[in-house]
py3Dmol code that shows the C-alpha trace and the ligand (Angstrom):
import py3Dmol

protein = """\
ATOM      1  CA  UNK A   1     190.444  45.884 137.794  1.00  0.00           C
ATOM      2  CA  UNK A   2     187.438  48.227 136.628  1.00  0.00           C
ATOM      3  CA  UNK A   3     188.636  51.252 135.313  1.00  0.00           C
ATOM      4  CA  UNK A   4     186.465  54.229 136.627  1.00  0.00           C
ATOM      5  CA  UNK A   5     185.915  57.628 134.725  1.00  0.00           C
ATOM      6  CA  UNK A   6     185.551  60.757 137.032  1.00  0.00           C
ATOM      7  CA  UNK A   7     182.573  61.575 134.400  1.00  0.00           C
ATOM      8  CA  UNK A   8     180.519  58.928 132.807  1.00  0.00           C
ATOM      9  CA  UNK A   9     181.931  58.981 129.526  1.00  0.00           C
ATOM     10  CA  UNK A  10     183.938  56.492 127.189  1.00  0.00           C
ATOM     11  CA  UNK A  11     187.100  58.279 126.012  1.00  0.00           C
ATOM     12  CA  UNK A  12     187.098  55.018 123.084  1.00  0.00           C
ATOM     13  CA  UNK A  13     183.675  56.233 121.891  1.00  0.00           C
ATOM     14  CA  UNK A  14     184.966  59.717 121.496  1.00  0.00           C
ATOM     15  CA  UNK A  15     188.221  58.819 119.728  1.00  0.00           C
ATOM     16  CA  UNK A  16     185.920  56.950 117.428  1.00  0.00           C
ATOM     17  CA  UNK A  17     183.560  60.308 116.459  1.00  0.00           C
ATOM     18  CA  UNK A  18     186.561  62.039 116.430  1.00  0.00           C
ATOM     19  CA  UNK A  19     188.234  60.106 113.396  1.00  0.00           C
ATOM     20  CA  UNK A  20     185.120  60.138 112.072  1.00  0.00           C
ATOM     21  CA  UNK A  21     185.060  63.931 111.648  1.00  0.00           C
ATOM     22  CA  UNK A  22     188.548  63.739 110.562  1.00  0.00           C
ATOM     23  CA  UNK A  23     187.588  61.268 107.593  1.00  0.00           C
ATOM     24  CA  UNK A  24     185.122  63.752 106.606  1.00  0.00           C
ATOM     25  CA  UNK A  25     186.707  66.939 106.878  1.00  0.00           C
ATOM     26  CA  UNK A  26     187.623  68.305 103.391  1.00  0.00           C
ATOM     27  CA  UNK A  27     189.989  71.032 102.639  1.00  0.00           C
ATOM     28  CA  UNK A  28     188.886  74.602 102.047  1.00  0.00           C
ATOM     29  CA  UNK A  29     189.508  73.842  98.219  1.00  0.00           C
ATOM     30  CA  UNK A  30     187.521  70.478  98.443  1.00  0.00           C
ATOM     31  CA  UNK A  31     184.881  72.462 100.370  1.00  0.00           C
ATOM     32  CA  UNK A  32     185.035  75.652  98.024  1.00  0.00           C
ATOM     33  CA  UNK A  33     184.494  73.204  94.921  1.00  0.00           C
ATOM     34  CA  UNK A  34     180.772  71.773  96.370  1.00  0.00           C
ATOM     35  CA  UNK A  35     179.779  75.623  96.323  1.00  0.00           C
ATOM     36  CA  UNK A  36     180.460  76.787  92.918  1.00  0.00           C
ATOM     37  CA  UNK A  37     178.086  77.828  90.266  1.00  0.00           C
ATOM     38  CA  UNK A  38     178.245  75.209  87.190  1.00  0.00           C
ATOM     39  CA  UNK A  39     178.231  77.060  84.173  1.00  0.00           C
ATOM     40  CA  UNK A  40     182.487  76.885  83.071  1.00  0.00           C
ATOM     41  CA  UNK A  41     182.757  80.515  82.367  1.00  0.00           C
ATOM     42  CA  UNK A  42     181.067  81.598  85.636  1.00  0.00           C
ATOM     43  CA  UNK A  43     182.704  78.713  87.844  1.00  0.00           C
ATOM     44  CA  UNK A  44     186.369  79.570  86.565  1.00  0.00           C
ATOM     45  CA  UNK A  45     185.366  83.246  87.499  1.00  0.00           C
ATOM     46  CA  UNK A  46     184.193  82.112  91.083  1.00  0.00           C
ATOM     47  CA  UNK A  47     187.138  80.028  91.678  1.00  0.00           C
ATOM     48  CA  UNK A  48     189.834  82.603  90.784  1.00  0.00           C
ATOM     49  CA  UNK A  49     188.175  84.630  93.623  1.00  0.00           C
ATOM     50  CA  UNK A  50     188.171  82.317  96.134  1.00  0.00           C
ATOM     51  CA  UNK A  51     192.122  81.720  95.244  1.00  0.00           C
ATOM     52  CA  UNK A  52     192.396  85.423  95.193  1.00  0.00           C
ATOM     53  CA  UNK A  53     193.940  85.309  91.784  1.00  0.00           C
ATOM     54  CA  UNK A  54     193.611  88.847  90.135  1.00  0.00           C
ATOM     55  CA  UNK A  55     194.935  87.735  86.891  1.00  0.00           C
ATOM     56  CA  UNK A  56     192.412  84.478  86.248  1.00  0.00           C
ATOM     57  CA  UNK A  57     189.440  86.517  87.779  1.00  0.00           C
ATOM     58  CA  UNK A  58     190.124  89.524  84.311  1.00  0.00           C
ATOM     59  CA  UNK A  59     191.380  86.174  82.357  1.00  0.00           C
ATOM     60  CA  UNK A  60     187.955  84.567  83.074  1.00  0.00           C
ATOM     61  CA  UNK A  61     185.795  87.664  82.770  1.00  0.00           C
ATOM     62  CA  UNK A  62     187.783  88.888  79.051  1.00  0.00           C
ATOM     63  CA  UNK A  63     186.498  85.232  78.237  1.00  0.00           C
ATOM     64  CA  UNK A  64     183.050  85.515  79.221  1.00  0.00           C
ATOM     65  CA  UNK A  65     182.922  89.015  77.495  1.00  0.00           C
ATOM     66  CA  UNK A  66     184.279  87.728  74.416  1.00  0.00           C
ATOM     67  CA  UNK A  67     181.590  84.951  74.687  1.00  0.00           C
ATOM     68  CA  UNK A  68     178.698  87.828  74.394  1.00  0.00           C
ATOM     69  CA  UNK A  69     178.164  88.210  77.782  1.00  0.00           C
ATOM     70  CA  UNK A  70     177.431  91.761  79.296  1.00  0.00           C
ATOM     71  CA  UNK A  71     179.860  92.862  81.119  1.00  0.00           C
ATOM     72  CA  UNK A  72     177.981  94.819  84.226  1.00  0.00           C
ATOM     73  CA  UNK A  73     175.789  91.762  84.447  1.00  0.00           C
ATOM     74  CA  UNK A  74     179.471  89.308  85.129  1.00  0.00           C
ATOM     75  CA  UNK A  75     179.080  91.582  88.540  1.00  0.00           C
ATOM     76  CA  UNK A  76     176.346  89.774  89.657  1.00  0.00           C
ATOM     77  CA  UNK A  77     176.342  86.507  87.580  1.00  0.00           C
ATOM     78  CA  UNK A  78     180.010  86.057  88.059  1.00  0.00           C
ATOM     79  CA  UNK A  79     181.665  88.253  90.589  1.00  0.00           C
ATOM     80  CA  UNK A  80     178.962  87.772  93.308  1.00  0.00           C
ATOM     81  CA  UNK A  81     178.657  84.090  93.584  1.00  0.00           C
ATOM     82  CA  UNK A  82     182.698  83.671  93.791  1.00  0.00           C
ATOM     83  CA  UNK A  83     182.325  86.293  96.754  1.00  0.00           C
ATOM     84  CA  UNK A  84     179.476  84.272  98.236  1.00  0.00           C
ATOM     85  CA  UNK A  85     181.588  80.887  98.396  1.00  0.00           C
ATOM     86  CA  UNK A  86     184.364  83.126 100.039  1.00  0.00           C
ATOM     87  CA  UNK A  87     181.537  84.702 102.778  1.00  0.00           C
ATOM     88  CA  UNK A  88     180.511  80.983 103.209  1.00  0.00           C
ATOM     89  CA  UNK A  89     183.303  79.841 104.261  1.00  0.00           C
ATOM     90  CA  UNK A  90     184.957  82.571 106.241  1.00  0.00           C
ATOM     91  CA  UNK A  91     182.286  82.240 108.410  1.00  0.00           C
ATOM     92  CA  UNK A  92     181.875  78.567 108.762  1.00  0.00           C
ATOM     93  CA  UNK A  93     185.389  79.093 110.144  1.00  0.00           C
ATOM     94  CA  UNK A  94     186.993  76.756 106.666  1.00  0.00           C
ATOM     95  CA  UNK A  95     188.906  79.867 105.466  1.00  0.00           C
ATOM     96  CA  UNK A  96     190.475  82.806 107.293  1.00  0.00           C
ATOM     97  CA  UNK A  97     190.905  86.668 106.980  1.00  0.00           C
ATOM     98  CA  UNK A  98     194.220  86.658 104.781  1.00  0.00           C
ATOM     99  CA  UNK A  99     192.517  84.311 102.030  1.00  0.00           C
ATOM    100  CA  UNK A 100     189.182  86.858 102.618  1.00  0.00           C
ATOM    101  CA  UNK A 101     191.637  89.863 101.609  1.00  0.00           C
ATOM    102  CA  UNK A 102     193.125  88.264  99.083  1.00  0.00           C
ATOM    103  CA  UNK A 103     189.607  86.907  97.804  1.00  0.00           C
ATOM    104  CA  UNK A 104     188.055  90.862  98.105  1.00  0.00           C
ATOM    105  CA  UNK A 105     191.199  92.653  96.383  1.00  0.00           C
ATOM    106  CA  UNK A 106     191.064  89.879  93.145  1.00  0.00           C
ATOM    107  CA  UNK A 107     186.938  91.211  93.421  1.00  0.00           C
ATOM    108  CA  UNK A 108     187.359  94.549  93.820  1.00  0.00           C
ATOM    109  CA  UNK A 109     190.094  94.076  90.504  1.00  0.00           C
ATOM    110  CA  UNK A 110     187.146  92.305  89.077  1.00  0.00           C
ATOM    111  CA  UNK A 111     184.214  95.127  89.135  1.00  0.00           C
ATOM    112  CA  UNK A 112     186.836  97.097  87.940  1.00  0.00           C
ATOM    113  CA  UNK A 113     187.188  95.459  84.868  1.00  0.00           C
ATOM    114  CA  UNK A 114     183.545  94.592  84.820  1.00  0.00           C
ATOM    115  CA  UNK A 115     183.222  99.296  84.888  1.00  0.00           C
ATOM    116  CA  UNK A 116     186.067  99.783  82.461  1.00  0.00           C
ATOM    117  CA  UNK A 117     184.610  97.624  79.931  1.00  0.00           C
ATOM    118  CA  UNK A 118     180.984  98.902  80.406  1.00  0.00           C
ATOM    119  CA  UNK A 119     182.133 102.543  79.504  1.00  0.00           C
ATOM    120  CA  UNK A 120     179.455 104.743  81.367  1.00  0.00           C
ATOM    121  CA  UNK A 121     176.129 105.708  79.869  1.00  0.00           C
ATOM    122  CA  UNK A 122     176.003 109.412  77.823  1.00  0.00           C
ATOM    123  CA  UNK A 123     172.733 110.697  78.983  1.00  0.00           C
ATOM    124  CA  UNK A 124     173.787 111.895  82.879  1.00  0.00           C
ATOM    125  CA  UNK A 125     170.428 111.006  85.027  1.00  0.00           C
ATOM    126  CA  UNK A 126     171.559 113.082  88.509  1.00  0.00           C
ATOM    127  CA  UNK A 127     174.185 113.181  91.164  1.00  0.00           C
ATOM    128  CA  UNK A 128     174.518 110.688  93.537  1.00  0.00           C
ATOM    129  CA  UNK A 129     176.841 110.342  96.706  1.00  0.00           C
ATOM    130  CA  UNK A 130     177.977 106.713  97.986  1.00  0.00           C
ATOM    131  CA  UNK A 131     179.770 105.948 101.057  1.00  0.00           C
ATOM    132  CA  UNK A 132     180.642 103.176 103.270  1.00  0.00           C
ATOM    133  CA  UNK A 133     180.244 103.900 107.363  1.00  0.00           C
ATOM    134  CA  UNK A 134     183.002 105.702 109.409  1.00  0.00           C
ATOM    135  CA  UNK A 135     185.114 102.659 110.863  1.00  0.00           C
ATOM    136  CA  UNK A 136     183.951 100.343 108.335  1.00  0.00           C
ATOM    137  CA  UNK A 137     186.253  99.256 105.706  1.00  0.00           C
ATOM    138  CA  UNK A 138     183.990  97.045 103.932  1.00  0.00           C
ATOM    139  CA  UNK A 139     183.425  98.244 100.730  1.00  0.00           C
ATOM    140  CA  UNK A 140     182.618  95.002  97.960  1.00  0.00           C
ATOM    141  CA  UNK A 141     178.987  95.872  98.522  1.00  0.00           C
ATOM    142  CA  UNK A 142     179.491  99.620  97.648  1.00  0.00           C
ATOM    143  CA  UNK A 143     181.581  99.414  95.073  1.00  0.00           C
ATOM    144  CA  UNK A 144     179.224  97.404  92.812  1.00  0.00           C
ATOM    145  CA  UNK A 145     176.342  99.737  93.884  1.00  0.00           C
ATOM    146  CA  UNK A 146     178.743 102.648  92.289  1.00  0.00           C
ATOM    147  CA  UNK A 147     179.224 100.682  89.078  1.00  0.00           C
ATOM    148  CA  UNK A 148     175.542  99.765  88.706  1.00  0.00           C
ATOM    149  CA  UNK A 149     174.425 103.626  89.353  1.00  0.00           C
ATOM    150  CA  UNK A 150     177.477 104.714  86.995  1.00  0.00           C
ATOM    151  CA  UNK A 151     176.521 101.650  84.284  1.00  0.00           C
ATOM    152  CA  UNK A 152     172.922 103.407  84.339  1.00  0.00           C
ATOM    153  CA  UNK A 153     173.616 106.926  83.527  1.00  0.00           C
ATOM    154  CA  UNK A 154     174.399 108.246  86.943  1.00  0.00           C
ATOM    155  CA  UNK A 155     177.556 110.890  87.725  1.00  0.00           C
ATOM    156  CA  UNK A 156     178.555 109.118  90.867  1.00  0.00           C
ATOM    157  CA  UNK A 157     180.258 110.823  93.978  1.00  0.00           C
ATOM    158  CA  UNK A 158     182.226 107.967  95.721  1.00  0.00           C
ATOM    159  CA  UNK A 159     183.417 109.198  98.844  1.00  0.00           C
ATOM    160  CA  UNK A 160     185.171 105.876  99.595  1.00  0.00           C
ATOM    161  CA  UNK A 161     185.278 103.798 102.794  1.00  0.00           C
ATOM    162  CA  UNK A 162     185.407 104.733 106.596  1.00  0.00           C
ATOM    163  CA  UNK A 163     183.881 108.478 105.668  1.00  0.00           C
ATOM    164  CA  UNK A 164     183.449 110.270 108.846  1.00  0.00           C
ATOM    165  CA  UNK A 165     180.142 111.651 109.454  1.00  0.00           C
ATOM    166  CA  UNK A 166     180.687 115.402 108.613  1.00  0.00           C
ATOM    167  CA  UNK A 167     182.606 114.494 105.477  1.00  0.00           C
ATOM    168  CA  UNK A 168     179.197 113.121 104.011  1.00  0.00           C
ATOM    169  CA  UNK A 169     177.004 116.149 105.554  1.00  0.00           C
ATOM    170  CA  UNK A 170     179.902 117.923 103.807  1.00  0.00           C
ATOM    171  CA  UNK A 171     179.310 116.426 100.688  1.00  0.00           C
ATOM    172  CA  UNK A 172     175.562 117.094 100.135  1.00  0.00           C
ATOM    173  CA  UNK A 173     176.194 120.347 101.200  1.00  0.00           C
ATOM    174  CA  UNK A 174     178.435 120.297  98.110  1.00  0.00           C
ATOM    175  CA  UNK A 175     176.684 118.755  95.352  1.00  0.00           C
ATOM    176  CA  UNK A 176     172.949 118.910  96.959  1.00  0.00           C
ATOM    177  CA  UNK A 177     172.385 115.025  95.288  1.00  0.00           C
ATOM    178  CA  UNK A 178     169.898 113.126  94.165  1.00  0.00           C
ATOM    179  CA  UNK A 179     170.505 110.614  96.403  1.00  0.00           C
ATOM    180  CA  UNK A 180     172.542 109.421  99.085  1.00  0.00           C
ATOM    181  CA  UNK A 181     173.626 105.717  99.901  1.00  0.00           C
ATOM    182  CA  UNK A 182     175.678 104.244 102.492  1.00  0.00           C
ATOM    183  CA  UNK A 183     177.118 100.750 103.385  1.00  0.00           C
ATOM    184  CA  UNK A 184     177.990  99.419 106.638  1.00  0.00           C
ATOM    185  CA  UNK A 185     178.439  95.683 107.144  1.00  0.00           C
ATOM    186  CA  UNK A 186     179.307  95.886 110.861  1.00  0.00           C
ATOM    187  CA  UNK A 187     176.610  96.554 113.661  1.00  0.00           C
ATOM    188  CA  UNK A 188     179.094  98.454 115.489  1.00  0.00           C
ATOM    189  CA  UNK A 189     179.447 101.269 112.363  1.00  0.00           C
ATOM    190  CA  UNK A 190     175.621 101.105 111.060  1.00  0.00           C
ATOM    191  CA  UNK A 191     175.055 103.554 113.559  1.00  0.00           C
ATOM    192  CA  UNK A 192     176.590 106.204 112.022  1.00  0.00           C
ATOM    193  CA  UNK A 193     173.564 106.207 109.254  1.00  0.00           C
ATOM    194  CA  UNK A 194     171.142 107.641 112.138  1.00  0.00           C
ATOM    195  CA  UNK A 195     173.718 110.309 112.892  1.00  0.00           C
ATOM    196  CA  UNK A 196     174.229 111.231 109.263  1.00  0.00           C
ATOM    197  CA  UNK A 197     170.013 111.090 109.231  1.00  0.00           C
ATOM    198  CA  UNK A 198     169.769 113.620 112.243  1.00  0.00           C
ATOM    199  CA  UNK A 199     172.875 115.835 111.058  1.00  0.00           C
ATOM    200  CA  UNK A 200     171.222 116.131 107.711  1.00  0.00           C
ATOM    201  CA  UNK A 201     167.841 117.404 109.305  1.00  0.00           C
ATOM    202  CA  UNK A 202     169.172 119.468 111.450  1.00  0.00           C
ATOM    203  CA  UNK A 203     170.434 121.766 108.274  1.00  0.00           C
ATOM    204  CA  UNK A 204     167.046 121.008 106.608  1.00  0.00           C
ATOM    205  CA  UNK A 205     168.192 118.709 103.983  1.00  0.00           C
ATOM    206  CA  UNK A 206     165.289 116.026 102.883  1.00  0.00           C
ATOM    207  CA  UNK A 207     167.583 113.578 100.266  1.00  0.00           C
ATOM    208  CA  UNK A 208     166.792 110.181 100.314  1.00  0.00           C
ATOM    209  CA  UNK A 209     169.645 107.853 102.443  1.00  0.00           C
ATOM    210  CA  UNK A 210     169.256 104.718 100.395  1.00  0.00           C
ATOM    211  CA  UNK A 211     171.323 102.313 103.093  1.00  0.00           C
ATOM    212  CA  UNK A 212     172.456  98.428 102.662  1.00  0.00           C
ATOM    213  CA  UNK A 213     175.322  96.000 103.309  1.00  0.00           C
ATOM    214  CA  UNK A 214     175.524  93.216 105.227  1.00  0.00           C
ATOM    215  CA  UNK A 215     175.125  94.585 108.901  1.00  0.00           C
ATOM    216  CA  UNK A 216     172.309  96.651 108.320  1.00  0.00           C
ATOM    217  CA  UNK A 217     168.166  95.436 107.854  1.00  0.00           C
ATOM    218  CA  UNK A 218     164.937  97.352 106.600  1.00  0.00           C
ATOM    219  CA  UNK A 219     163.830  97.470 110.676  1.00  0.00           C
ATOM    220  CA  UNK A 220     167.026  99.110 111.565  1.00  0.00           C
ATOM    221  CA  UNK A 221     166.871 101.721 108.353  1.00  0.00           C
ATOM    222  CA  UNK A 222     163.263 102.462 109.308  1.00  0.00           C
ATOM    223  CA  UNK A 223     164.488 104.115 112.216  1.00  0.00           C
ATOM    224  CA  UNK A 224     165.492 107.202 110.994  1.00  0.00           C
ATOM    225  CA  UNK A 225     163.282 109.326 109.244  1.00  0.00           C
ATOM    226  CA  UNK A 226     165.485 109.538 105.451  1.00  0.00           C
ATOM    227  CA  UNK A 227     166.251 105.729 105.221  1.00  0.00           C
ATOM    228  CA  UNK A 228     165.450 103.468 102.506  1.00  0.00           C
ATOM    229  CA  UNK A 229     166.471  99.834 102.621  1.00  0.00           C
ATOM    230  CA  UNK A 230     167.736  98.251 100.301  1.00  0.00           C
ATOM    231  CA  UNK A 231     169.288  94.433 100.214  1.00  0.00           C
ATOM    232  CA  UNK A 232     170.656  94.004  96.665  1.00  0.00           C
ATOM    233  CA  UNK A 233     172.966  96.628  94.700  1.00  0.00           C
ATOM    234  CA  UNK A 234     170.796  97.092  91.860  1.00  0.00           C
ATOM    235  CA  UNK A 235     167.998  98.561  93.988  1.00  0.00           C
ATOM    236  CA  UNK A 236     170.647 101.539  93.850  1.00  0.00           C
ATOM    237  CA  UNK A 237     169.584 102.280  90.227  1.00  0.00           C
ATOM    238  CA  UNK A 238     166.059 101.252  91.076  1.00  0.00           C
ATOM    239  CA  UNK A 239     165.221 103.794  93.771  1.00  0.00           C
ATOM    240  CA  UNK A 240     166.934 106.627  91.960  1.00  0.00           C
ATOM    241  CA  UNK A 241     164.930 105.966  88.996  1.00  0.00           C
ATOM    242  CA  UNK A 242     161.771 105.771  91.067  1.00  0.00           C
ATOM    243  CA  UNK A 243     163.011 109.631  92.648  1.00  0.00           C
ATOM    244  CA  UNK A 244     163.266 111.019  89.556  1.00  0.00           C
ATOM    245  CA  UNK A 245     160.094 109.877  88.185  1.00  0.00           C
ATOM    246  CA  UNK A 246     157.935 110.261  91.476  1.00  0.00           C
ATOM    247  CA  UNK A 247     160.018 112.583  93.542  1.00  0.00           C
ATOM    248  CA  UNK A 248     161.920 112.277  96.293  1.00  0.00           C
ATOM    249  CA  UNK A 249     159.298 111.476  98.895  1.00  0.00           C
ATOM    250  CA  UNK A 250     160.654 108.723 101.685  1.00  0.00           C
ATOM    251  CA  UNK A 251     157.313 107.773 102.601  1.00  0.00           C
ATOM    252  CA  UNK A 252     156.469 106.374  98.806  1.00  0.00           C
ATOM    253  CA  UNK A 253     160.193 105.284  98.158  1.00  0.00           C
ATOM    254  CA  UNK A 254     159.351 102.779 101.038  1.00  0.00           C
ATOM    255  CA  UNK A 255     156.334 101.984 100.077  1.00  0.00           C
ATOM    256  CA  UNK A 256     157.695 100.419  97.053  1.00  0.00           C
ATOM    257  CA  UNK A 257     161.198  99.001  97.719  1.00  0.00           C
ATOM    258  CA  UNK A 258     160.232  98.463 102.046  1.00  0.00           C
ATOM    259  CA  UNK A 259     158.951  94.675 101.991  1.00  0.00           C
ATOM    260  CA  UNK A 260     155.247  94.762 103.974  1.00  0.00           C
TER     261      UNK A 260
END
"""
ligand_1 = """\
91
B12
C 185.390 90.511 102.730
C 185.343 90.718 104.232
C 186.372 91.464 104.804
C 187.486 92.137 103.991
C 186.934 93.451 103.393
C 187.599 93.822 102.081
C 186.873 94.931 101.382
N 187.634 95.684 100.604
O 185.662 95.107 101.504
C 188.588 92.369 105.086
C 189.446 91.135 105.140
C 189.459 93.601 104.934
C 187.709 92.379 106.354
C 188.102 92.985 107.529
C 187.374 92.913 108.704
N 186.220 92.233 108.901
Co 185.208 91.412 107.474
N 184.200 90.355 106.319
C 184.300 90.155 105.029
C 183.205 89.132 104.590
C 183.847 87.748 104.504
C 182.493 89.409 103.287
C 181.900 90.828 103.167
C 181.576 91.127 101.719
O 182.356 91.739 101.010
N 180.420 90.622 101.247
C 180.023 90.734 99.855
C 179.408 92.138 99.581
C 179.031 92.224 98.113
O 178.232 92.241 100.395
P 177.632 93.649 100.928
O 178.678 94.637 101.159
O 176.699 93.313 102.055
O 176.785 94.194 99.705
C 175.629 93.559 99.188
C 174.301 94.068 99.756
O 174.365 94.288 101.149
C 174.015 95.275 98.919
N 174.419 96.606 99.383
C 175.535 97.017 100.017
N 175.513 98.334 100.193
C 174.369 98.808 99.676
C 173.866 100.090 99.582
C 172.612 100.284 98.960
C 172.086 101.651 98.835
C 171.901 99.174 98.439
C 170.598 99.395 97.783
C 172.421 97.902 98.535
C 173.650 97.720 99.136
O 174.682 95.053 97.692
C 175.548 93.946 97.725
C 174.959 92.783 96.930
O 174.045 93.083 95.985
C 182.192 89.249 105.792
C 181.397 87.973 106.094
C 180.016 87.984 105.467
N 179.421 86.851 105.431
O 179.500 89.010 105.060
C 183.107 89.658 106.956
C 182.537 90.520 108.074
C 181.672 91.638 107.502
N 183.746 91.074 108.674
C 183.687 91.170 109.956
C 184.744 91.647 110.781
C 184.503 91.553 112.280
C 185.922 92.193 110.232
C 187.134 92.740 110.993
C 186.831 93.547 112.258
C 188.036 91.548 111.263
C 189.225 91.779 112.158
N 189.206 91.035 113.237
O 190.081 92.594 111.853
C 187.778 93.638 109.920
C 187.086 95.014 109.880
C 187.917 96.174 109.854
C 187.030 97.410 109.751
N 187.248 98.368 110.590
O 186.137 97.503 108.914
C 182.337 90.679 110.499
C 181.410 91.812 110.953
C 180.635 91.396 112.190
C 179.584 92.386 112.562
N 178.346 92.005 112.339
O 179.844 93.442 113.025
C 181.822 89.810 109.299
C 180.289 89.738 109.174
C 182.419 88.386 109.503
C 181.854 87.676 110.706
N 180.908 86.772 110.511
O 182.291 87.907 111.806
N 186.537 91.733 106.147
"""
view = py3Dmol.view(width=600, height=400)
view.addModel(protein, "pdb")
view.setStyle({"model": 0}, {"cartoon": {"style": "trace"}})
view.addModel(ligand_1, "xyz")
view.setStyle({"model": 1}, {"stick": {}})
view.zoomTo()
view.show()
């Protein structure tokens, strides 16, 4: 007898993709190995990160120091691209939020290191205040923008992560910076950066908000009247080298770090 399907579809046919996409379905490690960067310093850098092993990640960078290479530039050349297999993966759905914490705590150990090892500069360029979003505890992104502002000469105020609004109006009350810069990598805590904006003209303060991480983009941060965008961590140094050669006008700092 005929066997009828209540749907026109062979269940054999689909048994037979499915194995397929077994066969070919690699483990996070397999997949984690396609992604890494091939120079053998760097790569055994990147791959302690993904296993979240603090001890191989300052193993591997010592090495690389030792080698000649400079230590604040391991943050990007090193640290980064470990991080970037991790992202990868976490959101391709391979690797889940416990190996992700593990992943961002052998990091953070990592740019550590990476600022220990740099020492900070003697000539003291200006004050600058850093923060990552209230209700946002992603703070990878700001913590390398710290140690690239601190590696070039700057006396950093790191407020930390999940920094309520008035604590940061607060703060440039306090120490009247340079600059101000704040992180948010989830489109649900951006939002505070337009409060901070309106808060901060309201008491007739004018300091340049330099604002990244992953959430945020240059048509959000050109809402508000103080933002500059910025997508990589060492536009930090950038823009507060262009502010203290040009002045803080926003209209020119966007000019040249906005892309037209
Ligand atoms: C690591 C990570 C975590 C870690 C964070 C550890 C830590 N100490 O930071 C842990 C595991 C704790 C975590 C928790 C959560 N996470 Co998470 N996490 C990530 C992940 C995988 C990587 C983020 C990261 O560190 N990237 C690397 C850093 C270096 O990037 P960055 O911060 O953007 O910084 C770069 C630039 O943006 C720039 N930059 C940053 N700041 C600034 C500032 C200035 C001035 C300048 C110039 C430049 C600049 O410099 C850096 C590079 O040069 C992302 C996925 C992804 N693909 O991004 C999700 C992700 C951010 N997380 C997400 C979520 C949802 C969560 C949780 C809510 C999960 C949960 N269900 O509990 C919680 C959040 C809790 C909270 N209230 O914040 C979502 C956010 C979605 C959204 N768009 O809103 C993401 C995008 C994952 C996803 N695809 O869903 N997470």
């Amino acid at each position: 007898m005929e066997v009828r399907y209540l749907i026109d579809i062979d269940p054999g046919a689909i048994l037979v993709r499915y194995n397929v996409k077994m066969e070919k379905e690699m483990t996070p490690e397999e997949a984690a190995a396609e992604l890494y960067p091939k120079d053998e310093f760097i790569r055994s850098i990147a791959e302690a990160i993904f296993e979240g092993e603090e001890d191989d990640v300052v193993e591997g960078l010592k090495k690389a120091v030792a080698s000649g290479k400079d230590p604040i530039s391991l943050i990007n050349g090193a640290l980064m691209p470990g991080m970037a297999v991790v992202s990868r993966l976490y959101d391709e759905g391979v690797i889940f939020l416990p190996n992700v914490m593990m992943s961002a705590d052998a990091m953070l150990e990592g740019i550590e290191y990476c600022k220990e090892k740099a020492g900070t500069a003697p000539e003291v360029k200006g004050k600058i205040i850093c923060h990552v979003a209230e209700g946002d505890v992603h703070d990878i992104g700001k913590n390398i923008v710290v140690a690239l502002l601190r590696a070039n000469g700057y006396d950093v105020v790191d407020l930390g992560r999940d920094v309520p609004v008035d604590e940061v109006i607060d703060a440039v009350d306090k120490e009247s910076p340079l600059m101000l810069t704040g992180t948010a990598l989830m489109t649900t805590t951006m939002y505070a950066f337009k409060e901070i904006n309106d808060k901060l003209l309201e008491k007739g303060y004018r300091v340049p908000f330099a604002c990244g991480g992953g959430a945020v983009n240059q048509d959000f941060v050109a809402q508000y009247e103080l933002g500059v965008y910025g997508e990589e961590a060492s536009d930090a140094p950038k823009m507060a080298d262009f502010i203290k050669e040009n002045g803080d006008n926003i209209v020119k700092l966007r000019e040249k770090f906005h892309k037209h």
